[in-house]
N, C-alpha and C positions, 0 to 999 in steps of 0.2 A: 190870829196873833200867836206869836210862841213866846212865852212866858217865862220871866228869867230867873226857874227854881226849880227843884229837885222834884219836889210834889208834880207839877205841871207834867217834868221831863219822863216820871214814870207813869203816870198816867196814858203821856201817849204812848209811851212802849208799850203798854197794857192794853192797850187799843187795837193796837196793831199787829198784837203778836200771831192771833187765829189766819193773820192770812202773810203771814212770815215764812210758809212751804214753799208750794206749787203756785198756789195765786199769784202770788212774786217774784215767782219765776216767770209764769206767762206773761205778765201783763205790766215787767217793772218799766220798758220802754215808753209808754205809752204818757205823754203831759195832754191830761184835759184841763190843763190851764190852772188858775188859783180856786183853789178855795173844793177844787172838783180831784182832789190826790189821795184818794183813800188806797190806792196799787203800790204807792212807796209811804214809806217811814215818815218822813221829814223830819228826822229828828239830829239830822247834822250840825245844826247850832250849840245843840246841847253835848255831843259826842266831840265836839272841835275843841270845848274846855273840859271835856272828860267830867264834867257836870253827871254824865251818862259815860260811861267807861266804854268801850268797847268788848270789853271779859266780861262786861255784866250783859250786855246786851246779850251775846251769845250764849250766856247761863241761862237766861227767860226764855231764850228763841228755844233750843235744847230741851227745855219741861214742854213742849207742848208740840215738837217737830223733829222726827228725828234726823242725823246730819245727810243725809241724801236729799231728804224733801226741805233742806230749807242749807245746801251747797249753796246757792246762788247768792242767798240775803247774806249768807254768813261771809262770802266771800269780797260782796261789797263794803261789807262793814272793815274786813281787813285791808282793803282797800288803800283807806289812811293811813292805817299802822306802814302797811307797806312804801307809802310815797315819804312817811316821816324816817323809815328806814335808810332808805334809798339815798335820800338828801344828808343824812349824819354821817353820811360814807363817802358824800362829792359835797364837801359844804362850800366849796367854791364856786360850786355851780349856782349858787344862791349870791353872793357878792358879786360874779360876773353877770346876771341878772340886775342886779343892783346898776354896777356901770354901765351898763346898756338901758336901760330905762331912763338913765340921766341922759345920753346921749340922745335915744328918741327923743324926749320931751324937749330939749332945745333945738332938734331937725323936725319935729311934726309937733311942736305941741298947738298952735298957732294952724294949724291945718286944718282947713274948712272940711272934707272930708270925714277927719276924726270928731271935731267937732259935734257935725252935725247928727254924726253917729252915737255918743256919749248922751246929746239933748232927746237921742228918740228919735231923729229928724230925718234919719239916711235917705229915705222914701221905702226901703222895704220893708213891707207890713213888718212881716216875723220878727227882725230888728228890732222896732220900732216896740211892739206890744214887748219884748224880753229888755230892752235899756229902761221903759219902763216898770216894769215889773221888779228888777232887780234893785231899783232905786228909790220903789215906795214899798217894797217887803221885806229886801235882805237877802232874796230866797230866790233861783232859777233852780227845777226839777233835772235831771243829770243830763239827758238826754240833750234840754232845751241846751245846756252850757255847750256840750259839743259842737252841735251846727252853729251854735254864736260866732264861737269862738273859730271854726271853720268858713265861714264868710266874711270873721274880722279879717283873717288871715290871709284865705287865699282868693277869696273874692275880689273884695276892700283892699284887699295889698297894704292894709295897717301894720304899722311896726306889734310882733307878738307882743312885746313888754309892755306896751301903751293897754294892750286887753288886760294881760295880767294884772295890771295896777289897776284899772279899772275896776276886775272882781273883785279883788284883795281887798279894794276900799269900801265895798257894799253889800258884800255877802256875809252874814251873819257868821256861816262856817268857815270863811275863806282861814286858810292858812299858808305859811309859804311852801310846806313842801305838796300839799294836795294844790293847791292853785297854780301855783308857778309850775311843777312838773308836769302837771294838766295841757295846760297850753303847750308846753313846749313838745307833747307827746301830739296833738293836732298837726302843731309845726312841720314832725319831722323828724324833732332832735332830739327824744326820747330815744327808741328805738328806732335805729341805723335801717332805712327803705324804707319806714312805714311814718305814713300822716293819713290823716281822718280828711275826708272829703264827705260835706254834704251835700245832701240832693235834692231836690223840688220834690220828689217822689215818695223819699224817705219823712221831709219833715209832713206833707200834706198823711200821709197815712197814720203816723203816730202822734199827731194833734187832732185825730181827727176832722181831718180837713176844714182847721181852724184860717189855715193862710192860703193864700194862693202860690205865696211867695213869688210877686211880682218883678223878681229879678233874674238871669240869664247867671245861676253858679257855677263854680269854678269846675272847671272838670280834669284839670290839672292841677296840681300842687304847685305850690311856689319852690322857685330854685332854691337850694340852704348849702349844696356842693361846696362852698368855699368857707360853710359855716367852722368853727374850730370842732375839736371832737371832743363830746363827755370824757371828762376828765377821769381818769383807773381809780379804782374804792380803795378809799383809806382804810386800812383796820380801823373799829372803835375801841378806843382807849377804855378800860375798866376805869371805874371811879374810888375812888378809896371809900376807906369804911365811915362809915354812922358815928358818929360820937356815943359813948354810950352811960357818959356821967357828966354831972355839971349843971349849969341850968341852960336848957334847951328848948329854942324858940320855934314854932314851923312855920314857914313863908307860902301861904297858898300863892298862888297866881295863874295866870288866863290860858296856859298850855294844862295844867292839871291839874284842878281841882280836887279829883277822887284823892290826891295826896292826902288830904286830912283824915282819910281812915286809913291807906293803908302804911302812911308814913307816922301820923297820928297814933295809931295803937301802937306801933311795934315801941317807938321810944315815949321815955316820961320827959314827956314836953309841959312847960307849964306855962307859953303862954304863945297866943296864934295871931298872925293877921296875914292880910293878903295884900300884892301890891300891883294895879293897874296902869303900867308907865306911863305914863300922861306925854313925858317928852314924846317917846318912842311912837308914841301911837301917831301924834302929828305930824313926826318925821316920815311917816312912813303912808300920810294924807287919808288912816280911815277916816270912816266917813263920822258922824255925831250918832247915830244911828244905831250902828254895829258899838261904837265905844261904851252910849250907855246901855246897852246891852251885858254887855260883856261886865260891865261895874254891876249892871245890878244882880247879873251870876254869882258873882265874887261876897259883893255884900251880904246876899242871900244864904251864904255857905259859914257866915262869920256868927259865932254869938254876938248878942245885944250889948255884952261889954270891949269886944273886939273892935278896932277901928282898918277900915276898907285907907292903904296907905297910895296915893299917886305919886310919889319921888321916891328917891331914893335915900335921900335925907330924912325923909317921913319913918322910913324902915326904921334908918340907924338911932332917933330920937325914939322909936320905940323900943329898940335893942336896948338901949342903956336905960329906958325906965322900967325893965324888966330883967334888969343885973344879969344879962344873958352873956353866957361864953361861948354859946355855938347857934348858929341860925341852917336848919335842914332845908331842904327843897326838892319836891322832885326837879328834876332838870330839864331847863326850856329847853325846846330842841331849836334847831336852825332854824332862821327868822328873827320875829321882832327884838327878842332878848339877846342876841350876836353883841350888842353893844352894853344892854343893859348889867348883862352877871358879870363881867368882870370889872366892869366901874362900881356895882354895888360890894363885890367882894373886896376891894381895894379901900370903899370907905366902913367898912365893917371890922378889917385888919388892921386899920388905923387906930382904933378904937378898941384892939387887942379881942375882937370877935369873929369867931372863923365860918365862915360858909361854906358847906359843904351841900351836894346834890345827890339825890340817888334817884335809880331809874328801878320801874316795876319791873315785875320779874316776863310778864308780857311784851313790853320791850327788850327784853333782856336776850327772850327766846327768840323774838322774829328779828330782830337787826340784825343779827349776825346770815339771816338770809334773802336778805333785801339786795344783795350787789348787782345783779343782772333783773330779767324781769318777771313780772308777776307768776308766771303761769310755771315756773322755779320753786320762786319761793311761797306758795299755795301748799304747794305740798309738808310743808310744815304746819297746818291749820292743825289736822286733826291731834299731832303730838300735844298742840296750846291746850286743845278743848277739853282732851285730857284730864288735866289740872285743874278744870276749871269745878 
């Protein structure tokens, strides 16, 4: 079980770190199923609310690895940064996601197919052991997500967005720019020629010829030719400054937790809570699982006279009983919060209280090299670790 606190979250990086080299490198493919994962991390749940920072991780890997022998972990861990970059630069690719998941769900949702594939039920093993796996842990190893997601796809001929929403509701780390650009990179629609195909060959070897994989996979790709095309990168916008007098409130929340040190020390804040959008979360059908998870991160992060807020209304009755004239945040990135910050900033200005967002200075560095792909913007790792 992973454990929704800070103590837990270091402990397992403390675990894991003696084989964060070369071990990691040879052996990070490889899913010997639950409970048998000592070759990766699994500390994605805790890394997706920055519960575990991504600069902190690479600061413990670095004491005990130098960056050659442990490229590979550190590159995964960028990973995220990079798909959350990516997504701040095309955030329409995240809304037209959106309208096309409505439109599946009213042309397939009703689809015995999909259906029976979501229940465990497809008939192919593989399938079947990871729809459940994903639904009574939270958790699919990286590997397992790709072939999933490559037989929802191009096997199954499932609409992509039906898989996405799928992950996005039951995976403890899901978020929308690593889940949603995930898929759409199996697809196709990531990067222009290239989608993931998996194999009978590939998954029988790196489960250990846990499956037989009972099914005849795609050996083609599905057509996307008249797909539309990724949208050109927006510059990101600078965010204006900090407040730096007055009485100053900090708003944790579920995209970055580590805010309460590094947004926490810099200003005299004098009073904190956190807020888990309760609407947004069921708008968006996580699951009960993942939500109290994620609450009890949040609460886990608050002192004992701090209150864990679900509305937005909750916030602003905390604002005014804390005679506050600015409320800080790091800033949600694209996803769940699209609707939430500027309804909460609008009832916060009502009430003569301004909201303001800042971003780490690790976002700061890699965004600006997120526009094309990964194997680009890599090359700005080492200038981060730097700093670190």
């Amino acid at each position: 079980m992973i454990q929704p606190d800070k103590n837990s979250a270091a402990a397992a990086l403390a675990a894991f770190l003696p084989r964060a080299g070369r071990d990691y490198a040879a052996s990070r493919n490889r899913d010997e199923g639950p409970g048998e994962r000592r070759n990766v991390s699994m500390l994605s749940p805790w890394v997706r609310l920055r519960l575990l920072p991504e600069w902190a991780i690479c600061r413990e890997v670095l004491k005990h690895h130098s960056y050659q022998q442990a490229a590979k972990y550190i590159d995964e861990v960028c990973w995220r940064t990079y798909w959350k970059g990516w997504l701040e630069g095309r955030p329409s690719v995240w809304t037209d996601y959106l309208k096309e998941l409505a439109a599946d769900r009213a042309s397939h949702g009703e689809d015995a197919n999909y259906l029976r594939t979501i229940r465990g039920e497809s008939g192919i093993d593989c399938m079947d052991a990871w729809s459940r796996e994903l639904k009574e842990t939270g958790y699919l190893h990286n590997h397992a997500r790709m072939w999933f997601a490559s037989i929802w796809i191009h096997t199954l001929r499932l609409p992509w967005t039906l898989g996405a929403a799928f992950f996005l509701k039951h995976l403890l780390d899901g978020d929308a720019a690593s889940n949603t650009l995930g898929w759409r990179w199996v697809a196709g629609l990531h990067t222009q020629g290239k989608s993931y195909l998996a194999s009978r060959n590939n998954i029988r070897k790196y489960t250990q010829q846990d499956f037989q994989v009972n099914a005849d996979l795609a050996t083609e790709p599905i057509d996307l030719s008249d797909y539309p095309e990724k949208p050109p990168h927006q510059p990101i916008q600078p965010l204006p400054g900090l407040p730096t007098s007055g009485r100053i409130g900090l708003l944790l929340h579920d995209d970055d937790l580590s805010a309460a040190e590094w947004l926490g020390d810099e200003l005299p804040v004098v009073s904190v809570t956190a807020l888990l959008p309760k609407s947004a979360y069921a708008e968006h059908g996580i699951s009960d699982r993942v939500t109290q998870f994620r609450r009890d991160c949040l609460d886990a992060s608050l002192n004992e006279a701090d209150t864990l807020c679900s509305t937005e209304s909750a916030v602003l009755d905390w604002a005014r009983s804390q005679e506050l004239q600015h409320v800080v945040m790091a800033q949600p990135f694209v996803g769940i919060w699209d609707s939430v910050t500027p309804s909460l900033a609008e009832k916060l200005k009502a009430d003569g209280i301004e909201l303001t967002s800042a971003r780490h200075w690790w976002d700061e560095h890699f965004f600006s090299h997120a526009k094309a792909g990964f194997f680009r913007f890599k090359k700005a790792i080492p200038a981060a670790l730097e700093q670190l």
